[in-house]
VMD Tcl script that draws the C-alpha trace (Angstrom):
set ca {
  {-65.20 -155.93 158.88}
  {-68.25 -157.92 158.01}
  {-68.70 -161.59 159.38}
  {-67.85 -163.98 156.57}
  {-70.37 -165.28 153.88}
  {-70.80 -168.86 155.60}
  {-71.35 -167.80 158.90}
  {-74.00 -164.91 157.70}
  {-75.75 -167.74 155.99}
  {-75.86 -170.11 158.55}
  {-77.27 -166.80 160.66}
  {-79.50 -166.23 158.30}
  {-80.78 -169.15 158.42}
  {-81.31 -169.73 161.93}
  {-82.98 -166.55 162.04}
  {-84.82 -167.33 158.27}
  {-88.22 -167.48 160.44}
  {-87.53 -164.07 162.02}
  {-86.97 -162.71 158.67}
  {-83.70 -160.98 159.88}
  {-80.48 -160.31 158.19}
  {-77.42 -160.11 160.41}
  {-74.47 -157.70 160.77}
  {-71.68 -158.05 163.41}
  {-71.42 -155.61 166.06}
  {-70.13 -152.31 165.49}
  {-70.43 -152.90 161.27}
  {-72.16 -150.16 159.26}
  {-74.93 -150.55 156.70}
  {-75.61 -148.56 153.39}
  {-79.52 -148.02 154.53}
  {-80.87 -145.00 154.23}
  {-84.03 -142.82 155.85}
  {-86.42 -145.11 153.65}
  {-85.39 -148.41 154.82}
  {-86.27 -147.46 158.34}
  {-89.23 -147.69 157.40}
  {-92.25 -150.16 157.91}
  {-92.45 -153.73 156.51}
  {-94.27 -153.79 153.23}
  {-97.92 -152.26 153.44}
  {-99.65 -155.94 152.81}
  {-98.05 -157.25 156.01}
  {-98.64 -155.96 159.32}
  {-95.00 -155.06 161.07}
  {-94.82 -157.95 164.15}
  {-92.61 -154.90 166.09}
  {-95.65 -152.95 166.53}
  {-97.55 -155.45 168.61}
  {-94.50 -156.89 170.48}
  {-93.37 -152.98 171.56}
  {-96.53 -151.54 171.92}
  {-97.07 -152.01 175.80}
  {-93.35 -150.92 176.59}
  {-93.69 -147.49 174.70}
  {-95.83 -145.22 172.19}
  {-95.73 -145.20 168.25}
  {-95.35 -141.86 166.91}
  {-95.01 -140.16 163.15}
  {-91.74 -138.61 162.13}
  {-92.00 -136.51 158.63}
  {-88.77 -138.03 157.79}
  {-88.86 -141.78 158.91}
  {-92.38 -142.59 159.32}
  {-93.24 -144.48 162.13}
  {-90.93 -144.39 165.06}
  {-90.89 -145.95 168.65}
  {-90.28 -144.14 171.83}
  {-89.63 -146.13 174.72}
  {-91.14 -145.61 177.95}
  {-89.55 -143.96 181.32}
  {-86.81 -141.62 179.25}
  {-85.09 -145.44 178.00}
  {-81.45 -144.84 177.15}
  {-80.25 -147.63 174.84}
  {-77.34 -150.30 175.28}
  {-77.24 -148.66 178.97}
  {-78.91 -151.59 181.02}
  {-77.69 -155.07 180.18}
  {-73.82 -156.57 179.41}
  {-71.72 -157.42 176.37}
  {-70.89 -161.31 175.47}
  {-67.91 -162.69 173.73}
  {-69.17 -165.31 171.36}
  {-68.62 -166.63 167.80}
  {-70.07 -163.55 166.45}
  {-67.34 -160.81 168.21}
  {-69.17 -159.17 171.35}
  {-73.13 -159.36 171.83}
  {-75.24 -156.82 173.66}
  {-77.31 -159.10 176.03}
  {-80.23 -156.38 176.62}
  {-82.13 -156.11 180.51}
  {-84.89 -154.46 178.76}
  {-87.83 -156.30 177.72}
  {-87.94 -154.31 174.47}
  {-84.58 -154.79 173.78}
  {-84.23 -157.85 171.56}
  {-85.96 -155.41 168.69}
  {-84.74 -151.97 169.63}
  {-81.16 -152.89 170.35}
  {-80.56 -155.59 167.76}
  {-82.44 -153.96 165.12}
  {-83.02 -150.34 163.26}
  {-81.31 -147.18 164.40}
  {-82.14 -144.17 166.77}
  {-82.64 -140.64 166.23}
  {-83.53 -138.13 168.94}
  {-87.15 -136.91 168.92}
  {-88.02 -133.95 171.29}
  {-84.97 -134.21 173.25}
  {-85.60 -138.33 173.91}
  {-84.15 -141.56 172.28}
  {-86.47 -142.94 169.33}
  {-85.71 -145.76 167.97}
  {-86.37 -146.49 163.95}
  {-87.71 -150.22 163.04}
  {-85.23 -151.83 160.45}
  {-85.17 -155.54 159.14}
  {-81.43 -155.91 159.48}
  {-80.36 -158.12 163.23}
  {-76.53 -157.24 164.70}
  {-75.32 -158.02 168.13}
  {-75.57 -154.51 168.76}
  {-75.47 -151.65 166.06}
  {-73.37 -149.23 167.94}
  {-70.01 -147.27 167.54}
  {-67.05 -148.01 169.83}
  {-64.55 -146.03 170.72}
  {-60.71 -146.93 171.50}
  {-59.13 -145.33 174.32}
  {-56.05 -145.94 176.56}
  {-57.81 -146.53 179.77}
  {-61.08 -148.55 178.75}
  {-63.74 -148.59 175.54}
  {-66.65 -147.15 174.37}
  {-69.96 -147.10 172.79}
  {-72.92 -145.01 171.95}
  {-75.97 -145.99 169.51}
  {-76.02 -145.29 165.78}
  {-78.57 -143.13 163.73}
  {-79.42 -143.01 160.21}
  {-76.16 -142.63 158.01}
  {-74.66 -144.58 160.84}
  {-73.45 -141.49 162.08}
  {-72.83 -141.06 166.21}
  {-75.79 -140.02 168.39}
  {-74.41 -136.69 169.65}
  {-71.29 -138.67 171.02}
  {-72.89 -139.63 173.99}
  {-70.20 -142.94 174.83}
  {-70.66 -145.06 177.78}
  {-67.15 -145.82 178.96}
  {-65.76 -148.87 181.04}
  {-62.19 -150.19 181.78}
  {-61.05 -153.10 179.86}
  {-61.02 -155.76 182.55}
  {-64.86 -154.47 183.13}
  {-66.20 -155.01 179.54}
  {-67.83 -158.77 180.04}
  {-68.63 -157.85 183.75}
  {-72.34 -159.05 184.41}
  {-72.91 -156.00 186.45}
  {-71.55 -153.57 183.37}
  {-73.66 -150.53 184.96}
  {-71.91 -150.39 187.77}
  {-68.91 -149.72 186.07}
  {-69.70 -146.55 183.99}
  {-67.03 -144.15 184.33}
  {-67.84 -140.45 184.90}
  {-68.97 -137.88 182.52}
  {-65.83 -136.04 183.24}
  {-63.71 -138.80 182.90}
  {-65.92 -139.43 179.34}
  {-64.86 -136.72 178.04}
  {-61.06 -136.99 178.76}
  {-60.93 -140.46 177.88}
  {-62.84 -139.84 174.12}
  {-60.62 -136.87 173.95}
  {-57.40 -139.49 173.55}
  {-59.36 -142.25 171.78}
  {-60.16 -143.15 168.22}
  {-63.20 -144.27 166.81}
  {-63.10 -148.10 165.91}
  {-65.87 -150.19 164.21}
  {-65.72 -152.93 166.63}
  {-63.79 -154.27 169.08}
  {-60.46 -156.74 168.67}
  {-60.17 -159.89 171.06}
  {-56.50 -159.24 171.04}
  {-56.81 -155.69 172.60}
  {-57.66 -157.62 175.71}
  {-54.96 -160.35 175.52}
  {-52.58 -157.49 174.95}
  {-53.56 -156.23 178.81}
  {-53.77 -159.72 179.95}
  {-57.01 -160.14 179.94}
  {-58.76 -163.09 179.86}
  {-62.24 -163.35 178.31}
  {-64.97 -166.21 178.65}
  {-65.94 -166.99 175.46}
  {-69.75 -168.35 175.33}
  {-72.35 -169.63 173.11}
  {-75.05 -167.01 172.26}
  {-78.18 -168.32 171.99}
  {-79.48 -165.98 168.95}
  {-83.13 -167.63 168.86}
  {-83.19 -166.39 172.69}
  {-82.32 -162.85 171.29}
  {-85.05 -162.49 168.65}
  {-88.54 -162.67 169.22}
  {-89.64 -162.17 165.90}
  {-90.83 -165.55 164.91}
  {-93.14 -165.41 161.62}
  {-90.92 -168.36 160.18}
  {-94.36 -170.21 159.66}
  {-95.88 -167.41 157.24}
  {-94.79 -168.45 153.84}
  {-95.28 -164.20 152.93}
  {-92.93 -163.46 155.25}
  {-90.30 -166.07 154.41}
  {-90.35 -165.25 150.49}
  {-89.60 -161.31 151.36}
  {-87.16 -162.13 154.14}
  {-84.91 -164.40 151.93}
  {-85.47 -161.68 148.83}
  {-84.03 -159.21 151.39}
  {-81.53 -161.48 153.13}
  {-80.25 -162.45 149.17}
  {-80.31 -158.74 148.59}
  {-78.33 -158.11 152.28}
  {-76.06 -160.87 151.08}
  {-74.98 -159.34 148.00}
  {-75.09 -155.77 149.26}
  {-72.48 -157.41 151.82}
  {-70.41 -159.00 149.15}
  {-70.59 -155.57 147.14}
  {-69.58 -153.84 150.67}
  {-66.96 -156.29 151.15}
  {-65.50 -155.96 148.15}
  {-65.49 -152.43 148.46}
  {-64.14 -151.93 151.66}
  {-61.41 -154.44 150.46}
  {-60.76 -152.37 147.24}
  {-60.83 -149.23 150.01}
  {-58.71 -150.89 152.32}
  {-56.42 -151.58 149.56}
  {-56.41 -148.00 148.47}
  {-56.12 -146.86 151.50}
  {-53.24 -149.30 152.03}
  {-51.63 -148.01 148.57}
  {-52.47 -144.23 149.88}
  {-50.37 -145.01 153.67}
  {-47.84 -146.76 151.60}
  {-47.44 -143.53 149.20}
  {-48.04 -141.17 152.38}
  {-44.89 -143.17 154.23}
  {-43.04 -142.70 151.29}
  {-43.52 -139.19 150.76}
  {-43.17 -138.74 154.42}
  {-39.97 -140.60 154.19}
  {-39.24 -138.78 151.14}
  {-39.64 -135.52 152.65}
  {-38.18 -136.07 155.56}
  {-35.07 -137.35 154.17}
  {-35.41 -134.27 152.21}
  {-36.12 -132.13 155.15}
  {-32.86 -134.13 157.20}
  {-30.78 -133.04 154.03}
  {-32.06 -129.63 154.12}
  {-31.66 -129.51 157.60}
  {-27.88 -130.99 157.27}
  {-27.65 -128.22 154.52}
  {-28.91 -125.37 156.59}
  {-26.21 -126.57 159.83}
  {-23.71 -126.70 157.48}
  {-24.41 -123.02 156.33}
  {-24.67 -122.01 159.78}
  {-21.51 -123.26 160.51}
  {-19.95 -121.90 157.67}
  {-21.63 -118.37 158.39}
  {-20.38 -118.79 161.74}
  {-16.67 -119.75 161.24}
  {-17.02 -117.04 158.08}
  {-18.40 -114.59 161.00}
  {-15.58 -115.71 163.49}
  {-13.00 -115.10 160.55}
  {-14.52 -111.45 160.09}
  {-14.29 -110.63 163.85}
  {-10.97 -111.93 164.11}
  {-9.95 -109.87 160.97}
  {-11.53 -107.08 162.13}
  {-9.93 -107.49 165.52}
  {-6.66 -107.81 163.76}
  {-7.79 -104.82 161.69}
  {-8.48 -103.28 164.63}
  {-5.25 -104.01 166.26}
  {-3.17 -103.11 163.78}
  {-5.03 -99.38 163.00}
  {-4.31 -99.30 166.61}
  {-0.66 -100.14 166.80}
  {-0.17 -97.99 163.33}
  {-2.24 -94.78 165.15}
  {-0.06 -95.23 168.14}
  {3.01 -95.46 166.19}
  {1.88 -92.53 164.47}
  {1.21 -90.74 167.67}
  {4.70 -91.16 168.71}
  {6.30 -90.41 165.31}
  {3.87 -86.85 165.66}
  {5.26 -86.31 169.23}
  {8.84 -86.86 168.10}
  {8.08 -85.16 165.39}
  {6.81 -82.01 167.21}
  {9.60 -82.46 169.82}
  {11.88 -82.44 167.01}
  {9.89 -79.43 165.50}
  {9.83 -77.65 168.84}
  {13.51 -78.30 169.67}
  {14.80 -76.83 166.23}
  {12.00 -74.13 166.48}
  {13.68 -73.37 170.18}
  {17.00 -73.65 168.10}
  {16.46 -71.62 165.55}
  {14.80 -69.11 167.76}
  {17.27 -68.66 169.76}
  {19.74 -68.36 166.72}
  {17.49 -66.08 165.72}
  {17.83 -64.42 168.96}
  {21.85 -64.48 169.08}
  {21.36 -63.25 165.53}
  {19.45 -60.52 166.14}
  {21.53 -59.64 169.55}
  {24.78 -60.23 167.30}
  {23.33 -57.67 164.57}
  {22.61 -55.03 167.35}
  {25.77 -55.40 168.75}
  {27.61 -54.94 165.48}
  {25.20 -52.52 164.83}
  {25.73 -50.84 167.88}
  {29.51 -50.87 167.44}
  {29.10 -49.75 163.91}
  {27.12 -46.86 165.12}
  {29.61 -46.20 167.33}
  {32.50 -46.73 164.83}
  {30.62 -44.51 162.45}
  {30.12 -41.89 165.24}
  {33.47 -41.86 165.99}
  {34.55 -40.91 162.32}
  {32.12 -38.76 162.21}
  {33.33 -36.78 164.69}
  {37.08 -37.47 163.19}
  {35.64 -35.80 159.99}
  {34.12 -32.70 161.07}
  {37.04 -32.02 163.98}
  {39.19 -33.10 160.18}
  {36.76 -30.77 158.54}
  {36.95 -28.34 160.89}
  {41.13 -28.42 161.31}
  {41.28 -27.84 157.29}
  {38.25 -24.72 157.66}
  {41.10 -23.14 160.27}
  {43.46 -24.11 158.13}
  {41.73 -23.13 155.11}
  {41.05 -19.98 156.98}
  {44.98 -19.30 158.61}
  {46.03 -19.80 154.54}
  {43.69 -17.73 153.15}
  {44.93 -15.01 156.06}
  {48.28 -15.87 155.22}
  {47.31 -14.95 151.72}
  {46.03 -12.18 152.20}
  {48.59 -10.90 154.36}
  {51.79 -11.65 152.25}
  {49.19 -9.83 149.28}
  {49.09 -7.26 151.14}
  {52.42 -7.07 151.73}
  {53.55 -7.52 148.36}
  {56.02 -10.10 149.73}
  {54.49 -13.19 148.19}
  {57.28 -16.15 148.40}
  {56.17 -18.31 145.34}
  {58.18 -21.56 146.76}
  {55.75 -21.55 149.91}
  {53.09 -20.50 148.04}
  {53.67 -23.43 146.20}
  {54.51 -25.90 149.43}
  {50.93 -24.52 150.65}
  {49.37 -25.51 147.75}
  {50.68 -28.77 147.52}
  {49.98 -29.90 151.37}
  {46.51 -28.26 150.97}
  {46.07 -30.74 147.59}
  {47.78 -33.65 149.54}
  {45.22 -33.16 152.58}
  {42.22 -33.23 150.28}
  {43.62 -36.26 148.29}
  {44.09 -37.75 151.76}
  {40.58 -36.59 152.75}
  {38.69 -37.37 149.52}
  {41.12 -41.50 150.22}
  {39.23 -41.50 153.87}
  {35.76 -40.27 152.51}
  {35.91 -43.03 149.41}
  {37.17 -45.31 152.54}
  {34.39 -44.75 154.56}
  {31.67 -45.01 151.52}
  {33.25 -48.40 150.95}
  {32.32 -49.45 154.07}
  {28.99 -48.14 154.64}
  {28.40 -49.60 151.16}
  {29.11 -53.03 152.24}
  {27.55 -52.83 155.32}
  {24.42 -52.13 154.08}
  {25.01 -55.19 150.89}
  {25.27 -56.97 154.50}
  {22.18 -55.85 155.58}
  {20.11 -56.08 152.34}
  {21.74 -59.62 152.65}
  {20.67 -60.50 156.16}
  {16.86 -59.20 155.77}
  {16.56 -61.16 152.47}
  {17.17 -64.18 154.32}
  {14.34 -63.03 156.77}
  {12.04 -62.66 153.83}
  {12.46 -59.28 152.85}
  {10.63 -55.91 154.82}
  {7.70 -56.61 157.15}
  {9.34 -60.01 159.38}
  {11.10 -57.95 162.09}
  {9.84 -54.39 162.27}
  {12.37 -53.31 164.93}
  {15.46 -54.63 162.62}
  {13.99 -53.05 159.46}
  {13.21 -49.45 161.46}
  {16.96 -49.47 162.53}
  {17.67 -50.60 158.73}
  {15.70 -47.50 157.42}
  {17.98 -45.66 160.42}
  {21.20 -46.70 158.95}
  {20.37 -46.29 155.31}
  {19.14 -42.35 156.25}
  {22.53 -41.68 157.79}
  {24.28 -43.26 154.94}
  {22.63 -41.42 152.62}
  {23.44 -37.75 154.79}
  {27.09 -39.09 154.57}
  {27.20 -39.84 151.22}
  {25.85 -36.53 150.59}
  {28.12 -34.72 152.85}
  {31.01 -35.79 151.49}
  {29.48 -35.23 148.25}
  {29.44 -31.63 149.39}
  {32.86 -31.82 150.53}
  {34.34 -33.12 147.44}
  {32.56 -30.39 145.52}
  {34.12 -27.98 148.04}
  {37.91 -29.38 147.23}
  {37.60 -29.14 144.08}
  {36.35 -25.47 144.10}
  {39.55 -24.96 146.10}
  {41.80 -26.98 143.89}
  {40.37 -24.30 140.93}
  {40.48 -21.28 143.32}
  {44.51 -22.07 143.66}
  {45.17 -22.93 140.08}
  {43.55 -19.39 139.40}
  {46.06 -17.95 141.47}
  {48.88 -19.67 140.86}
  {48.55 -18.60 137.54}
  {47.88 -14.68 138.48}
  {51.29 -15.17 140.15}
  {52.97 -16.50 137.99}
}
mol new
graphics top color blue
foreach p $ca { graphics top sphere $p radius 0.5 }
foreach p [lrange $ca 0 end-1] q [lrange $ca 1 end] { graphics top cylinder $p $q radius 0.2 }
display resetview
């Protein structure tokens, strides 16, 4: 911020003969490269004189004539800052330095500080810097831009000290402390009072500070107060544009809060949003595991149930399996048995029908003797030819009952069996059942056709007697 109108006047005019225009310390001017450079060409520059036995004057292709101080000089190094109705004042050690460190700027020329004339006076044109531990300051170049940051840094309660030089920090600790600083235009009184500070506000004598005293040339008055109108309203014009920027930038911090406010309400609601989807997905994710637990549970309990329902099951299975195998069995053993008997029952009347068969052959054989003998004889009795006949027709009757008898029963016997292996499933499920089957149905079949034969046999007899009953008769 620029010093106010009245007091650069009354500056301006205590420094009217030095042809100066003033800026506080740590302000920035619009100059550029030209305005560095010499007074105008009727006039001869009063710096060049006054400087000339503490340095050399040198030509720069971009800012004309230039100063370089003697013994490698490092500006705003040796001397101490002043608090005083003008902010802080650099009070200079070196004898050059009421023109090279209250006017112009510096540039670096072959690796040393130069320092550019200008017509503008400060208490010091320099930078400061803001850090937590102490402040700041290195000289300004053209543009007002920082000479390759090289700050000198002191604590606070070291910033008036008479012996300032004593007090430089490190280079190290330069670095850290610029690191966590901010770069300020000048320095606030209350930064001090806000550490508890206390700082000894003096009068500075500015006439002590400038040497440039042409105030009796009326040339050089006339040009100074065209320039020091022209400073004045370049000042207004800066003020009023650095208050238009200020406001601006007030408007632009204003809008940033808001939007910042805006957005992070906006990023709280998202944010209160986004928990209460993750709590939904979790309690959602909780409800899935516990369903699929339950799921899981109850696939369980249902396989297990279906386990033991398919043992029982099997055990049932196995138990009427064992049952009906051993039914099957007793069956099968009954079946033989009956077989067996039948066999025998069937053997037996076998053998009743041929020793039968045979008795009637002997008998057939004794009649037909007997025949033959009484034919011989001529003594024929008709009566017991007649009784013969009729026991011989009775015994065949009787025969043929015993032979239809015994077809009967091998008739249902094998309906019985035909019966029995259908409920097996037919030939082919018990091969040792169906070969005695085949067995049985082989002798029926020779019995059938034996007494077949033997009926055939009666009832040649039966004709072979009617024939001779009627030759006897």
């Amino acid at each position: 911020m620029f010093v106010s109108l009245r007091k650069g006047l009354v500056l301006a005019l205590l420094l009217g003969g030095c042809g100066a225009t003033v800026y506080p310390a740590g302000t920035t001017s619009s100059y550029g490269g030209s305005q560095y450079a010499e007074s105008p060409a009727a006039y001869d520059n009063p710096f060049y004189s006054e400087l000339q036995p503490y340095g050399r004057w040198v030509d720069h292709p971009q800012y004309g004539r230039i100063f370089l101080p003697a013994d490698d000089f490092r500006p705003y190094t040796n001397g101490h800052w002043e608090y005083g109705d003008n902010g802080f004042t650099w009070i200079s050690e070196a004898p050059h330095g009421w023109a090279t460190e209250h006017y112009g700027r510096w540039v670096d020329y072959d690796g040393r500080y130069a320092w550019i004339p200008g017509n503008d006076w400060s208490p010091a044109w320099v930078s400061f810097y803001e850090a937590d531990q102490g402040l700041g300051w290195a000289p300004l170049g053209p543009g007002d831009r920082v000479l390759d940051n090289n700050y000198r840094f002191v604590p606070y309660e070291r910033f008036t000290a008479r012996d300032l030089p004593r007090w430089y920090v490190s280079a190290g600790a330069t670095v850290s402390w610029r690191d966590r600083g901010r770069r300020v235009n000048r320095v606030e009184p209350q930064w001090f009072s806000q550490r508890n500070i206390e700082l000894d506000r003096r009068q500075v004598n500015l006439r002590r500070l400038d040497r440039n005293d042409n105030r009796n040339d009326p040339r050089y008055n006339a040009e100074w107060q065209r320039r020091a109108n022209e400073a004045q309203r370049r000042r207004e014009e800066e003020l009023n544009n650095q208050r238009a920027s200020e406001e601006q930038q007030r408007r632009a911090l204003e809008e940033q809060r808001r939007q910042e406010q805006l957005q992070a309400e906006q990023r709280a609601r998202a944010d209160e949003m986004r928990r209460v989807e993750d709590e939904r997905a979790r309690i959602a994710e909780q409800e899935r595991l516990r369903a699929d637990e339950e799921r899981r549970r109850v696939d369980e309990m249902r396989r297990a149930e279906q386990e033991r329902l398919k043992a029982v099951e099997m055990e049932r299975a196995r138990r009427e399996h064992d049952v009906a195998e051993q039914q099957r069995l007793q069956r099968e053993a009954d079946q033989r048995a009956r077989a067996e008997q039948q066999r025998q029952l069937e053997e037996a009347q076998r053998m009743r029908d041929a020793q039968e068969r045979q008795r009637e052959q002997q008998q057939r054989i004794a009649e037909e003797l007997q025949r033959q003998r009484e034919a011989a004889r001529g003594q024929t009795d008709p009566r017991a030819a007649a009784e013969r006949r009729d026991a011989q027709a009775e015994r065949r009757d009787t025969q043929q009952t015993r032979r239809q008898e015994a077809a009967d029963r091998r008739r249902d016997e094998k309906q019985r069996r035909d019966q029995a292996r259908a409920r097996r499933g037919g030939w082919g499920k018990n091969p040792e059942i169906d070969a005695r089957d085949r067995e049985r149905d082989a002798r029926d079949r020779e019995r059938d056709q034996a007494d077949r034969e033997a009926d055939k046999r009666d009832r040649e007899r039966e004709a072979r007697d009617r024939d001779r009953e009627q030759r006897y008769r």
